[in-house]
C-alpha positions as CSV (number, residue, x, y, z in Angstrom):
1,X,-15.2,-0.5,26.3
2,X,-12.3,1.8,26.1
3,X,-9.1,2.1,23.6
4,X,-5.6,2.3,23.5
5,X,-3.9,3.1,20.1
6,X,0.0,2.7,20.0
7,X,2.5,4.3,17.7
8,X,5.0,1.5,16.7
9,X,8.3,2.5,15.7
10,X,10.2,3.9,18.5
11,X,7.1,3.0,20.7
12,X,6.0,-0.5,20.9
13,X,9.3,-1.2,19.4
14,X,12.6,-0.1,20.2
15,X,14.2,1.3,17.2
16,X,12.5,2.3,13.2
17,X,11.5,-0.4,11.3
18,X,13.1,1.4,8.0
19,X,16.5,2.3,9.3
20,X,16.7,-1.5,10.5
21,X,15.9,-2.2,6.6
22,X,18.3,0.8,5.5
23,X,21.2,-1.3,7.6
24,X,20.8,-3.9,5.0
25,X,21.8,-2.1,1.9
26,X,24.3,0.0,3.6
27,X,22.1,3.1,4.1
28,X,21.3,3.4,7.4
29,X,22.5,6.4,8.2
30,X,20.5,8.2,5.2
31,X,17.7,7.3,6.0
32,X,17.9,7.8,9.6
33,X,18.2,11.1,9.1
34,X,15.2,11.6,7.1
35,X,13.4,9.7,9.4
36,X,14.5,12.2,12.4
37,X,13.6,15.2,10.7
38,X,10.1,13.9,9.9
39,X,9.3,12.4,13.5
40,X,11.2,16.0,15.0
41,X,7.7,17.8,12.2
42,X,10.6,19.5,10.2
43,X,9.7,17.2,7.0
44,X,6.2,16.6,6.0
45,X,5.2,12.6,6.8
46,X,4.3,11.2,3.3
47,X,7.0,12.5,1.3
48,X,9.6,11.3,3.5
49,X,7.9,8.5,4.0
50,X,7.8,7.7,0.0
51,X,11.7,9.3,0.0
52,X,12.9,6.8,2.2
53,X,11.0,4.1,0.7
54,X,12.3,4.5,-2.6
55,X,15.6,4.2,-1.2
56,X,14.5,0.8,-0.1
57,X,14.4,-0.4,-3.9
58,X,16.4,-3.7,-4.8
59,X,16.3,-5.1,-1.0
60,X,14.7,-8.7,-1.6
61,X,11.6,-9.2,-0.1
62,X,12.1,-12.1,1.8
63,X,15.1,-10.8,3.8
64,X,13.1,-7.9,4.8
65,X,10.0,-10.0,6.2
66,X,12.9,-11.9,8.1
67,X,14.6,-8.9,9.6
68,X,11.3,-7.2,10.4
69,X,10.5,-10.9,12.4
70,X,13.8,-10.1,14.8
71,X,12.8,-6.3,15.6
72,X,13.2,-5.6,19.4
73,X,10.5,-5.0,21.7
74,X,10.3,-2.1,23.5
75,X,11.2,-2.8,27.2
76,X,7.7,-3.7,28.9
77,X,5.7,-4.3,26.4
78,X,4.6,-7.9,27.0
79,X,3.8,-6.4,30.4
80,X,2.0,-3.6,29.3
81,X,-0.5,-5.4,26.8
82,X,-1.7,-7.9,29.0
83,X,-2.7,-5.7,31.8
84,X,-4.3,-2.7,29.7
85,X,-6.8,-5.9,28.3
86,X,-7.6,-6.4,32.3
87,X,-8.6,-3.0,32.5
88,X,-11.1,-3.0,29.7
89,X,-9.2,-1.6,26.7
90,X,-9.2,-2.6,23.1
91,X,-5.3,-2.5,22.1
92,X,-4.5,-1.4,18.7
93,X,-1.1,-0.1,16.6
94,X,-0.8,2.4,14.3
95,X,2.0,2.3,12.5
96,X,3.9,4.9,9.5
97,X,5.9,1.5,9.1
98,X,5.2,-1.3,7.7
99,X,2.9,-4.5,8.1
100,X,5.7,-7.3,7.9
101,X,6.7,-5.1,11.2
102,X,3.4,-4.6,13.1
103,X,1.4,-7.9,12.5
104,X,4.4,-10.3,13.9
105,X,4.3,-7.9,16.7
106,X,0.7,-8.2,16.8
107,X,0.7,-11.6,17.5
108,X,3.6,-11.8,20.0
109,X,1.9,-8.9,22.0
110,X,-1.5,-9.7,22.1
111,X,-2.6,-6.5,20.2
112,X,-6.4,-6.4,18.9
113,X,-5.5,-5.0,15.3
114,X,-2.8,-3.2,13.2
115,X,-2.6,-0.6,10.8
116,X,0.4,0.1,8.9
117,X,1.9,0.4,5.3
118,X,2.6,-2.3,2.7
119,X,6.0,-2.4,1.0
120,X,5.3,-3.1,-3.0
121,X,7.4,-6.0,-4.0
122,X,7.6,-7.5,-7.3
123,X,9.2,-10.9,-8.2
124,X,10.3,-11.0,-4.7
125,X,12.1,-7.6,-4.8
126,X,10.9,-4.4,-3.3
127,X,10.2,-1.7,-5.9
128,X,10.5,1.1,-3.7
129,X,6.8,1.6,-3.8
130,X,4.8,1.7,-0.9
131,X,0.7,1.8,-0.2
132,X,-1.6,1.4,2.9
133,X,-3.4,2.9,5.8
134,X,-0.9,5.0,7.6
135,X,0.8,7.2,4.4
136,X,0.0,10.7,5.6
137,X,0.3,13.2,8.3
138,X,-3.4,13.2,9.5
139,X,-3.8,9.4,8.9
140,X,-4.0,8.7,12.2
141,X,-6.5,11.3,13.3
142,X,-8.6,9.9,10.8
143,X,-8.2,6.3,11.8
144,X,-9.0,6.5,15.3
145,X,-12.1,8.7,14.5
146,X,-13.6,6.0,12.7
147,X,-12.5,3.2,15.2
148,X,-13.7,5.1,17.7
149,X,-17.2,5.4,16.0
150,X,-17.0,1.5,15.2
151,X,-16.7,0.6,18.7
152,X,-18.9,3.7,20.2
153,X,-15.6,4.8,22.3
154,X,-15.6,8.7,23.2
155,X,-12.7,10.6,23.7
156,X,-12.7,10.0,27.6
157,X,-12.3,6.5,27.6
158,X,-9.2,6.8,24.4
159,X,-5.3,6.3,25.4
160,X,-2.7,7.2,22.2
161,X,0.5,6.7,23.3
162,X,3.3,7.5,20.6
163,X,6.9,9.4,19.9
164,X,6.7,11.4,17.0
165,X,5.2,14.0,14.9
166,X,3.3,11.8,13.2
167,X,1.0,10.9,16.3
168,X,-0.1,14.2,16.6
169,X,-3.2,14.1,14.7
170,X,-4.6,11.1,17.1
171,X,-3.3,12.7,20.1
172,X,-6.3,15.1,19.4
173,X,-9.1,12.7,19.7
174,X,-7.9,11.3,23.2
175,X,-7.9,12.7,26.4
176,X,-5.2,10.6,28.1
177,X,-2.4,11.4,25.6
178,X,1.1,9.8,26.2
179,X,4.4,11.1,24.6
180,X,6.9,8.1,25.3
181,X,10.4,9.3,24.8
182,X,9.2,11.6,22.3
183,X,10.0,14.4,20.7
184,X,8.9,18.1,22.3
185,X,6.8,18.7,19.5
186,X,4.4,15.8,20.9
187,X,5.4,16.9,24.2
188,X,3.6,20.0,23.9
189,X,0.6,18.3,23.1
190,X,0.6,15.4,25.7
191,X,-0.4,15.3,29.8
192,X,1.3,12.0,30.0
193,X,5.3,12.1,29.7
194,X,7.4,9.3,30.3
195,X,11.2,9.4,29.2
196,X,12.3,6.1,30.6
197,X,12.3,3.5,27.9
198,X,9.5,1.4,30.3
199,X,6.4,1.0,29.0
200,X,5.1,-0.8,32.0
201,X,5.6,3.1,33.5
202,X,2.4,3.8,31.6
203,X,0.5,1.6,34.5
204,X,1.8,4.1,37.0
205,X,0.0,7.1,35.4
206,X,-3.3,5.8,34.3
């Protein structure tokens, strides 16, 4: 068995889950911005990550589940799923974002499991809390450790593909290590670059 962990935003989808949400209360751009500082390592993960969530507060709940059901696809994804299952990997995302994002994805892609965040809502508003897997820095380091344990996958047979600061700490427990239209600082750390938004491009280099 081998494994192939995705980064989400920006990755398996073409755009950030958050700034999409942002758009709906008029605050896009705000939040963009934090959001590109934290993925460019300038901010550190979980307090912009709580920052921008908290800016969030007072969006109804329902209209974000429905805008996160519209997000795009990144450009090859539906290829790209399909055939890393032929060649014997276990697809999974990991995701800073959230879960009404990554598990309608999940199903429309094929994936094996997500991990992701939870938006706190409370009589059908969100709070501008948030909770879940995916909150810190080294969270997904530590994920894919214990997947990799819970499956018996070694280093050699793990993929990580992902954009953004945030993937770094997985990126060091694979050996095939994929920055995808990402930012130098996981540039440095990959031997996999691909700066065409194509994920299919990923079956050329594996």
């Amino acid at each position: 068995m081998k494994l192939a962990v995705f980064d989400f935003d920006s990755t398996l989808m073409d755009g950030e889950t958050i700034d999409f949400l942002a758009d709906e209360l008029g605050i896009g751009q705000e939040v963009a911005h934090i959001t590109e500082e934290a993925m460019s390592g300038r901010l550190d993960f979980f307090e912009s990550l709580t920052t921008r969530v908290g800016l969030l507060k007072g969006l109804e709940y329902k209209k974000a589940v429905d805008i996160c059901k519209e997000l795009p696809l990144m450009k090859g994804a539906k290829e790209l799923i399909p055939a890393l299952k032929e060649k014997g990997y276990k697809v999974v995302c990991f995701s800073g974002g959230f879960r009404i994002g990554t598990s309608p994805a999940k199903d429309v892609l094929g994936l094996d499991a997500d991990f992701s965040n939870v938006l706190h809502e409370k009589d059908g508003i969100l709070t501008g809390l948030v909770g879940g897997d995916m909150m810190f820095s080294h969270s997904k380091g530590d994920m894919i450790q214990r997947l990799q344990s819970l499956l018996g996958v070694t280093r050699a047979d793990t993929l990580v593909c992902g954009d953004g600061a945030n993937d770094l700490s997985m990126f060091a427990h694979a050996d095939t290590r994929i920055a995808f239209c990402a930012r130098d600082v996981l540039k440095k750390e990959a031997n996999i670059i691909i700066d065409e938004k194509d994920l299919t491009k990923i079956l050329e280099k594996i």
